[in-house]
Backbone as CSV, one residue per row, in Angstrom:
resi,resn,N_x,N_y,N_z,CA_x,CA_y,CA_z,C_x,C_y,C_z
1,UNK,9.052,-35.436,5.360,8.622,-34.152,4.873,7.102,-34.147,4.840
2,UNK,6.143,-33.299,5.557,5.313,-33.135,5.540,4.266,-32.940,4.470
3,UNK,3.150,-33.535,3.863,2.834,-32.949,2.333,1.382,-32.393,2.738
4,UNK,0.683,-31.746,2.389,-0.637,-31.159,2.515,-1.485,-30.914,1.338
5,UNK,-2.578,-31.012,0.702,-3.329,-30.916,-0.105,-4.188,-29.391,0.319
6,UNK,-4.587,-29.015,-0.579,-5.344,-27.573,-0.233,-6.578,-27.758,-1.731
7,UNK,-7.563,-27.289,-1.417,-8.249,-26.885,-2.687,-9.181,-25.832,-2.304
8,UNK,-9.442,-24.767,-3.569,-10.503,-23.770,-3.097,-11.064,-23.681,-4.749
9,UNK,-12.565,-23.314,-4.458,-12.972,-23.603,-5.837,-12.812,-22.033,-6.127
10,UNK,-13.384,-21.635,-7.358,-13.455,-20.227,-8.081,-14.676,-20.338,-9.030
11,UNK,-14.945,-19.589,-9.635,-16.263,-19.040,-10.522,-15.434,-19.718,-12.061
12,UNK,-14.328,-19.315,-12.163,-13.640,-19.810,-13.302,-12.749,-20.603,-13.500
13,UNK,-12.129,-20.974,-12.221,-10.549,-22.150,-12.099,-11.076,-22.749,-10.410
14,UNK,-10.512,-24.136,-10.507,-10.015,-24.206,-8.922,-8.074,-24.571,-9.244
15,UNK,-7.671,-24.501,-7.540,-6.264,-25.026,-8.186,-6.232,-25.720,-6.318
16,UNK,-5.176,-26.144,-6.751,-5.228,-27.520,-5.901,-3.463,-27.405,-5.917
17,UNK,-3.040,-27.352,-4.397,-1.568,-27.271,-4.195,-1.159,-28.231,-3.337
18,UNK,0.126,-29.227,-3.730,0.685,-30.296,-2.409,1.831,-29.554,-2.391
19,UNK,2.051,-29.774,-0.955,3.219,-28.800,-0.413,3.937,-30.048,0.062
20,UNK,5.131,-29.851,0.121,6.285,-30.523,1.119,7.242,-29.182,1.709
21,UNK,7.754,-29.490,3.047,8.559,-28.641,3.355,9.768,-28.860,4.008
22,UNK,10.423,-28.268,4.380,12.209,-28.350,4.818,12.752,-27.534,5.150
23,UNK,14.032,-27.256,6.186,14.778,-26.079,6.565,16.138,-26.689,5.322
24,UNK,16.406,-25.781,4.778,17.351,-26.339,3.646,18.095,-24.708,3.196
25,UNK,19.442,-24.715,3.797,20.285,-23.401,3.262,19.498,-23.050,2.137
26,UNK,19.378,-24.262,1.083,19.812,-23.888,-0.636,18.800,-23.335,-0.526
27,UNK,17.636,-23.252,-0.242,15.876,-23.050,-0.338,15.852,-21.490,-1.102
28,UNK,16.477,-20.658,-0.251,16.859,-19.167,-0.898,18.004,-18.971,-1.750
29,UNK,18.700,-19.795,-2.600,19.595,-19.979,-3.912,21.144,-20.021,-2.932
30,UNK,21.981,-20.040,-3.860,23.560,-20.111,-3.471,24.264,-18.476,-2.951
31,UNK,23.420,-17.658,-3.429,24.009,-16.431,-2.846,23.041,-15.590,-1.604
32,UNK,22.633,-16.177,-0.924,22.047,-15.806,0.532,22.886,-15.637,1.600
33,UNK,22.980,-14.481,1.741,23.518,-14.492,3.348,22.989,-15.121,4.928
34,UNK,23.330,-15.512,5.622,22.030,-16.045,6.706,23.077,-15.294,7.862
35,UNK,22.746,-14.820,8.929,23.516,-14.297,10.037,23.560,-15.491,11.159
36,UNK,24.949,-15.377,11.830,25.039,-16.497,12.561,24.981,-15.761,14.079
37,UNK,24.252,-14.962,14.042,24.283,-13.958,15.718,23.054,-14.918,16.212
38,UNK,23.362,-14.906,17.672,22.527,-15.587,18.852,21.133,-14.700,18.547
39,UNK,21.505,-13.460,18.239,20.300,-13.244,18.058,19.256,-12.358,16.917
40,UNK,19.797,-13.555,16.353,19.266,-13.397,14.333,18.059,-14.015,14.697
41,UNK,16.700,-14.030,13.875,15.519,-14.778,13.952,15.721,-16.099,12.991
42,UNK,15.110,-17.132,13.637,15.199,-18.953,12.918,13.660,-18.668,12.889
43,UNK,13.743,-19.692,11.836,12.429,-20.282,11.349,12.081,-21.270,11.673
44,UNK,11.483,-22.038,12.624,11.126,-23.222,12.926,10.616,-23.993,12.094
45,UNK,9.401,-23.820,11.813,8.631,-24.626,10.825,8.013,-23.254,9.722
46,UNK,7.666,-23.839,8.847,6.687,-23.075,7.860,5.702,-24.267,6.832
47,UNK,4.578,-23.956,6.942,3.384,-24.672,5.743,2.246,-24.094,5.203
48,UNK,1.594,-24.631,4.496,0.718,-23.715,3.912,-0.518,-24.149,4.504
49,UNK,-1.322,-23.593,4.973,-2.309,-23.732,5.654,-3.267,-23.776,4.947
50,UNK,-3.993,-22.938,4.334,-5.300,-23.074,3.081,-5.068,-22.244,2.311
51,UNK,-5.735,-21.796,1.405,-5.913,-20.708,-0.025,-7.378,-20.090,0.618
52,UNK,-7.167,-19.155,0.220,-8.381,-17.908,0.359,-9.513,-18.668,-0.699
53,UNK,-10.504,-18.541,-0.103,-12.297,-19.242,-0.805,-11.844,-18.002,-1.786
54,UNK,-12.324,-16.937,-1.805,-11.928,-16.079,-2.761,-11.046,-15.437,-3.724
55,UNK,-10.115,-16.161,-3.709,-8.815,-15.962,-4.829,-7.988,-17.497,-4.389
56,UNK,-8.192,-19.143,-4.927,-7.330,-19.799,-4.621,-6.101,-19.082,-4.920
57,UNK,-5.390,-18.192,-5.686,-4.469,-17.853,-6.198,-3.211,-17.788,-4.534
58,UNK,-3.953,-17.439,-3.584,-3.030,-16.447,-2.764,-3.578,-17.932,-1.857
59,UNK,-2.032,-18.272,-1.381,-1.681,-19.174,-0.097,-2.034,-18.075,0.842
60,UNK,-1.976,-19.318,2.068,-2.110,-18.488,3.094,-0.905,-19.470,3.922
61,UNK,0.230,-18.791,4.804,1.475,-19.841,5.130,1.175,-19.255,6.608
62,UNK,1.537,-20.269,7.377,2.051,-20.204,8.533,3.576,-20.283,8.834
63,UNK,4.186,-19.579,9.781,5.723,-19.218,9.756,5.777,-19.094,11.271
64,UNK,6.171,-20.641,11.958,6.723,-20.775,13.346,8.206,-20.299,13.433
65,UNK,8.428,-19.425,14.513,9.867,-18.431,14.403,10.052,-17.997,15.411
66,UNK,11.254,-18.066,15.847,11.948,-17.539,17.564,12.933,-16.075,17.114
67,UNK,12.971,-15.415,17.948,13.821,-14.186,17.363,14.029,-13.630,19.014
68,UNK,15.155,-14.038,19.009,15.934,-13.268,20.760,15.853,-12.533,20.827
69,UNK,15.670,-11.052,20.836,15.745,-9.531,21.044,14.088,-9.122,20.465
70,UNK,13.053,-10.170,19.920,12.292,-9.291,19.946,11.903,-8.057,18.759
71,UNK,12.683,-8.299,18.014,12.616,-6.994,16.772,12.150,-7.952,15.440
72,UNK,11.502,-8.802,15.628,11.277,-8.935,14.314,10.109,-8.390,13.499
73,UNK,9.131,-7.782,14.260,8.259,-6.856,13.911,8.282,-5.838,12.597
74,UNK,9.767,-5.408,13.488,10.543,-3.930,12.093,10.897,-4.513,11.169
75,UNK,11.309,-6.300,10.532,11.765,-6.413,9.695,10.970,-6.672,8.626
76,UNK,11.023,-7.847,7.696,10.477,-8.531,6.541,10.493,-9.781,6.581
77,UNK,9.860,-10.256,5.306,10.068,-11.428,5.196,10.343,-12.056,3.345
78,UNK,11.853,-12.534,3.258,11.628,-12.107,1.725,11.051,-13.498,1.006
79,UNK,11.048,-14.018,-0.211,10.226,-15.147,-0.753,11.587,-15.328,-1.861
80,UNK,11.792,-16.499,-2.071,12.832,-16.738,-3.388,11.688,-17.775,-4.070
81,UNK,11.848,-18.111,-5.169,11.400,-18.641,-6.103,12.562,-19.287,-6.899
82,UNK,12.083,-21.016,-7.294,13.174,-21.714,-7.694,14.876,-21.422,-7.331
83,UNK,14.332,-21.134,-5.714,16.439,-21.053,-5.520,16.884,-20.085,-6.144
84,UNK,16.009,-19.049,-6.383,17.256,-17.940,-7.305,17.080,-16.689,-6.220
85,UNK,18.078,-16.195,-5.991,18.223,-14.727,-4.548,17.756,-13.768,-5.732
86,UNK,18.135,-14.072,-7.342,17.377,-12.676,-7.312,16.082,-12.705,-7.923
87,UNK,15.331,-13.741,-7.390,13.916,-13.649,-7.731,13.195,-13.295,-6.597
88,UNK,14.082,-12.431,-5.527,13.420,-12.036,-4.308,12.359,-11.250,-4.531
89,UNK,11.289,-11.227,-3.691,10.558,-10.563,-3.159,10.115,-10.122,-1.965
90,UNK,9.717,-8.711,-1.409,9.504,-8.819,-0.163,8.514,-8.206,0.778
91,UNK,8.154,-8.771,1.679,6.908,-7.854,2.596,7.531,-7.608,3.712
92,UNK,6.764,-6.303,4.236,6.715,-6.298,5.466,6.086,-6.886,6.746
93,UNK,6.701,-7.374,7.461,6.176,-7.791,9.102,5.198,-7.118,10.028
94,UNK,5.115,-6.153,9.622,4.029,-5.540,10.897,3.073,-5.944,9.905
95,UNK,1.849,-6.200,9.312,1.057,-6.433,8.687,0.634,-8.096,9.346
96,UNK,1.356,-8.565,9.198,1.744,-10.121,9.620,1.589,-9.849,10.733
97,UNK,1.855,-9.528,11.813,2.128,-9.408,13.268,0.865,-9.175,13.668
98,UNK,0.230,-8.316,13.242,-1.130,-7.345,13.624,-1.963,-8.751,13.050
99,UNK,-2.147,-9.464,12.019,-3.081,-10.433,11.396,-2.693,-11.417,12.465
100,UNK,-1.963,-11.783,12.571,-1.418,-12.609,13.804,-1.240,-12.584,15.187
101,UNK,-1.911,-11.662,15.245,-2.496,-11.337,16.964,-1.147,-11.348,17.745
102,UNK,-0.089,-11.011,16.818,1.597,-11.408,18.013,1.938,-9.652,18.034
103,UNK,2.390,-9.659,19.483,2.914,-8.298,20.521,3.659,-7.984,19.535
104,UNK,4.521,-6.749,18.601,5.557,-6.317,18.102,6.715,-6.436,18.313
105,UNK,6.790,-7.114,19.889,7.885,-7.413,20.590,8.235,-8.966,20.916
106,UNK,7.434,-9.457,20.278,7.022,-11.558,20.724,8.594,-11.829,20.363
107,UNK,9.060,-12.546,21.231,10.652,-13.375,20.679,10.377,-14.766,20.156
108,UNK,8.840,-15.454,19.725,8.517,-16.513,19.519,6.805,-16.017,19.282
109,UNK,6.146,-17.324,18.393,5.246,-16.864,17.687,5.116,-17.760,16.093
110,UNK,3.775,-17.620,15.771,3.536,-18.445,14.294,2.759,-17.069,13.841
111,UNK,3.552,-16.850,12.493,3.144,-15.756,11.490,2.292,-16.632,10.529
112,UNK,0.878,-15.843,10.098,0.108,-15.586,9.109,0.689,-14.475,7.638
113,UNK,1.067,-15.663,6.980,1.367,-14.882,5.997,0.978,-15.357,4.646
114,UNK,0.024,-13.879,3.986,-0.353,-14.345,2.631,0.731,-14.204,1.237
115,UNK,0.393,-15.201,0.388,1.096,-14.954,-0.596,0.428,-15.166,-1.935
116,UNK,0.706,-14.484,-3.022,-0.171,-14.591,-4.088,0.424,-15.190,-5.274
117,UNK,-0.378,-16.166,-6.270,0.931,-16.840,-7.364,0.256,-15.888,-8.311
118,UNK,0.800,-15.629,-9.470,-0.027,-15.252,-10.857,-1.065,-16.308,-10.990
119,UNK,-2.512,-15.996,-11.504,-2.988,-17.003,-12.093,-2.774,-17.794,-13.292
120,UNK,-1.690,-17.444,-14.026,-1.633,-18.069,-15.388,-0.782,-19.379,-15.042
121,UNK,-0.229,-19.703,-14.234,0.660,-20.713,-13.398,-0.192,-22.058,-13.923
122,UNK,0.469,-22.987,-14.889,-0.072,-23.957,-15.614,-0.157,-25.361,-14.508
123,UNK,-1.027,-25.797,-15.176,-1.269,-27.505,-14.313,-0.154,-28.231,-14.366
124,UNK,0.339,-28.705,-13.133,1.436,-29.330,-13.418,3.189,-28.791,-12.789
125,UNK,2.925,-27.611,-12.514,3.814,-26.747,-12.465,4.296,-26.977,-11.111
126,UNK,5.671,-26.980,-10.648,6.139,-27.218,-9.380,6.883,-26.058,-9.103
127,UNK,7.024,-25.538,-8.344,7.743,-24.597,-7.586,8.150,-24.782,-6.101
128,UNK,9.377,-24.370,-6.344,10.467,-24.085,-5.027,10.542,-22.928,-4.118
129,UNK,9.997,-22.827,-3.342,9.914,-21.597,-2.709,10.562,-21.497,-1.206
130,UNK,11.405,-20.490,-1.207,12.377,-20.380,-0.224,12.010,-18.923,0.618
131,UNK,11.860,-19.175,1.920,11.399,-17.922,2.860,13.006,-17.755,3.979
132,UNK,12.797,-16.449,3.934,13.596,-15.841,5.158,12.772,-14.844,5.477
133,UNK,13.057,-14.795,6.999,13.644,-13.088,7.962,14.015,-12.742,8.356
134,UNK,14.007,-11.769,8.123,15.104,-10.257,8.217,14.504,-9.357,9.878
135,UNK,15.545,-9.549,10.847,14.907,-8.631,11.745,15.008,-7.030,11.474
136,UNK,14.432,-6.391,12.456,14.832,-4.550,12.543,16.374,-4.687,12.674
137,UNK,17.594,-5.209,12.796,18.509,-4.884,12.880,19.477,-5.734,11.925
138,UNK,18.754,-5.868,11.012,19.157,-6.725,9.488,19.467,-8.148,9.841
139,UNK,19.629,-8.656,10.618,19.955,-9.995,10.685,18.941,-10.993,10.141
140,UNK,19.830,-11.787,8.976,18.672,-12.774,8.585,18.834,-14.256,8.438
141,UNK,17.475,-14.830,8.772,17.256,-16.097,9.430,17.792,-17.194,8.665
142,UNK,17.289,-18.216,9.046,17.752,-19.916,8.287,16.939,-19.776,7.256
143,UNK,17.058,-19.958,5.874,16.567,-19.918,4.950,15.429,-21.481,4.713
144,UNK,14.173,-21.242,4.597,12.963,-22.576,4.904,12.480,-22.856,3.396
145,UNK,12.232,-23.780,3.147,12.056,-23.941,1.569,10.469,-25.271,1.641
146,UNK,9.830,-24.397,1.014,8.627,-25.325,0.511,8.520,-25.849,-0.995
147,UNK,8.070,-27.120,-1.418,8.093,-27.356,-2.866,6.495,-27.695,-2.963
148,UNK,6.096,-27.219,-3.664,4.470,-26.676,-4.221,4.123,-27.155,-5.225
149,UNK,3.206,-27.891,-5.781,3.089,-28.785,-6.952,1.477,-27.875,-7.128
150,UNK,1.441,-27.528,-8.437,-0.025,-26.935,-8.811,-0.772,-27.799,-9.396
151,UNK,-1.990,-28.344,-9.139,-2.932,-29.233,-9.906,-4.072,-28.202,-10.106
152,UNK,-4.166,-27.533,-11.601,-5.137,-26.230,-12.076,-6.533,-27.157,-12.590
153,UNK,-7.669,-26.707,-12.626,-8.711,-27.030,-13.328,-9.416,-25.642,-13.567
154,UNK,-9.845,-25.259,-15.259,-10.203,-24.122,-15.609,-11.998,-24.995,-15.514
155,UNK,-12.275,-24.305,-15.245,-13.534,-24.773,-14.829,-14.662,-23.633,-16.077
């Protein structure tokens, strides 16, 4: 499992994240659907690449992903937190696509995608975070799970 260190300072906190990652059903909790069509979108890889100089708060993830037909543009991408489906959250893909210099139509491709924690997120704190997507024609992917360890300094 891959681990990565990140740090970005701030005016008032830095925070400091080790990531590990995994393709793991559970990643998005016990009640996830995943579609088994040839041509549902997979997630290859996903990691966190750096934190914004200007808000460590908000990761910045990379999301390697094949999608046969091409529609994953129209869909989303949702976020679980500690394995629970209903701590979903979700964005849209064209935003991602356009930041990511990928055609609307790419059947393969690595997404830029930001994500933001609360800042009150204490030192010490680990989190489970589970990604899917959802194409334009609802089909959704292998569920990818990162575990995130926060090391905070209020500066």
């Amino acid at each position: 499992m891959p681990v990565g260190r990140f740090i970005a300072p701030a005016l008032a906190l830095a925070a400091l994240f080790a990531v590990g990652a995994c393709d793991k059903s559970l990643a998005c909790g016990d009640d996830v659907a995943v579609s088994g069509q040839a041509t549902a979108p997979r997630i290859l890889d996903a990691s966190v690449t750096s934190q914004l100089a200007q808000d460590p708060w908000t990761l910045v993830l990379a999301v390697t992903f094949n999608d046969a037909n091409g529609d994953l543009a129209d869909g989303s991408v949702v976020f679980y937190l500690a394995r629970q489906s209903e701590s979903a959250a979700t964005q849209s893909l064209v935003p991602a696509f356009k930041q990511s210099a990928l055609d609307a139509g790419a059947v393969e491709g690595t997404l830029v995608l930001p994500l933001r924690f609360d800042d009150d997120v204490e030192d010490g704190t680990e989190v489970d975070l589970g990604l899917q997507l959802v194409d334009g024609a609802s089909l959704r992917s292998n569920c990818y799970g990162l575990s995130l360890a926060f090391e905070v300094s209020r500066l």
